[in-house]
N, C-alpha and C positions, 0 to 999 in steps of 0.2 A: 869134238863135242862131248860135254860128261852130261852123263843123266842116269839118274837112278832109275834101278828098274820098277818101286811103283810111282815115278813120276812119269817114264815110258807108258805104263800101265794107266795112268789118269789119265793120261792125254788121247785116250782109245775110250774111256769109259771104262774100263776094266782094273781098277785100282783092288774096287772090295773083292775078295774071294768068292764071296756070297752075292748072287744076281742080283737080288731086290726086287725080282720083279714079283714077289709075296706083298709087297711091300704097304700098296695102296688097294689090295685086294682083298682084305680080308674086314676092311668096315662095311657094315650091313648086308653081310652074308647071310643070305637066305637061301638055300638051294632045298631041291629036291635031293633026292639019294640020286637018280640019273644025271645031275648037274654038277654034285657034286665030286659025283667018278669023271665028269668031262671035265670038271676042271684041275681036278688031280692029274688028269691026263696032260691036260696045257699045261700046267706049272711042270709036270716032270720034262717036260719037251724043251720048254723054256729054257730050264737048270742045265740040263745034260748041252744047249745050243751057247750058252755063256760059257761054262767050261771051257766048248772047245771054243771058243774065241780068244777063252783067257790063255791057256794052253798054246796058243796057234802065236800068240803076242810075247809071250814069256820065250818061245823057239825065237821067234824073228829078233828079238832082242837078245838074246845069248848069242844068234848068229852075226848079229852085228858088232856086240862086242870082241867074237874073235877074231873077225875081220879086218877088228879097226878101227872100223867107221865110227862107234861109238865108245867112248873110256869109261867103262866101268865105275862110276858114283857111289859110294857107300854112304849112305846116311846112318845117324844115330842107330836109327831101330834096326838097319839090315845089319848095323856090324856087331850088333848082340845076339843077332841068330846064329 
């Protein structure tokens, strides 16, 4: 099987780097100063919990391509990096 690693990454949700989960949060923000440190709190929780998913998905994928199981897919954009 070939697949690239952010089509690996699509197919988990984890394509963007970046979470998104700012994404629909920030139209008609109103907070207090206490709501707005909890919600700094939740978004860094959030961030730091995508990471490690993104992190956790990019291992399992490296560990499958050297396995075997899966061939290595270069597309356009990764083989300009």
């Amino acid at each position: 099987m070939e697949i690239s690693l952010d089509d690996y990454l699509g197919q988990r949700g984890l394509r963007s780097p970046i979470s998104g989960y700012m994404d629909d949060k920030w139209r008609n923000m109103r907070l207090t100063a206490r709501g707005q440190k909890r919600f700094e709190k939740e978004a860094e929780a959030a961030i730091i919990e995508y990471s490690k998913l993104r992190k956790a998905a990019i291992d399992e994928y490296n560990n499958l391509v050297k396995s075997g199981e899966i061939c290595l897919l270069y597309t356009s954009d990764a083989a300009d990096e």
